[in-house]
N, C-alpha and C positions, 0 to 999 in steps of 0.2 A: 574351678574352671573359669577360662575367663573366655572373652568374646569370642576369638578367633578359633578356640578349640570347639566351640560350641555351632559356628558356621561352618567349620569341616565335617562335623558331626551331623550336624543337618543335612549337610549338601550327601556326605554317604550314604548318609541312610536315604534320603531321598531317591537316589541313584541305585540303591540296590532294589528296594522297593518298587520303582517303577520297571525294572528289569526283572523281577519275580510277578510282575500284573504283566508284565506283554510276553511270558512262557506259556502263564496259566491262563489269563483272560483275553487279552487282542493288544496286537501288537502296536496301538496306537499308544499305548502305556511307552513307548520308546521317545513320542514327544517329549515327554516329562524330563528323561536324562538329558535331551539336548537342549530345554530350558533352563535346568539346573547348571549345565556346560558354558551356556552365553553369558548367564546371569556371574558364574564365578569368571569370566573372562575379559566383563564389561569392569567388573568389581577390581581386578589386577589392575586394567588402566584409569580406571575412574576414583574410587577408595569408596564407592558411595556402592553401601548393599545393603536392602530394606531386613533383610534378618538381622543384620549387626542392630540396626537402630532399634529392633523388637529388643533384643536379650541387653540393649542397654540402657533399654527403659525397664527392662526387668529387672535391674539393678545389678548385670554382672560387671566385672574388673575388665578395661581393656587391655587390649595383649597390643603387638605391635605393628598388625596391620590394617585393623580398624578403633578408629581413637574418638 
């Protein structure tokens, strides 16, 4: 797995799981998907996104959108 599979993987789950807390728990849990939404939107124009810079100090392979 390299970087970018592993941001997409975060960023879903992230997103599914805050959308399964705001059915069951309180719908403030819907924040969360539209932090998760800005953060991958800023990341498209900027290249700068603090989960890539976690999993590549954890030592994963970069892919091609964050290096």
């Amino acid at each position: 797995m390299n970087i970018d599979r592993a941001v997409f993987a975060l960023a879903g789950t992230m997103i599914l799981v805050s959308i399964a807390l705001s059915l069951t728990a309180h719908p403030y849990w819907l924040f969360l998907t539209g932090f998760v939404g800005l953060n991958m939107l800023q990341a498209a124009f900027t290249g700068f996104c603090p989960a890539a810079m976690i999993f590549k100090a954890m030592g994963l392979n970069s892919g091609c959108a964050f290096k």
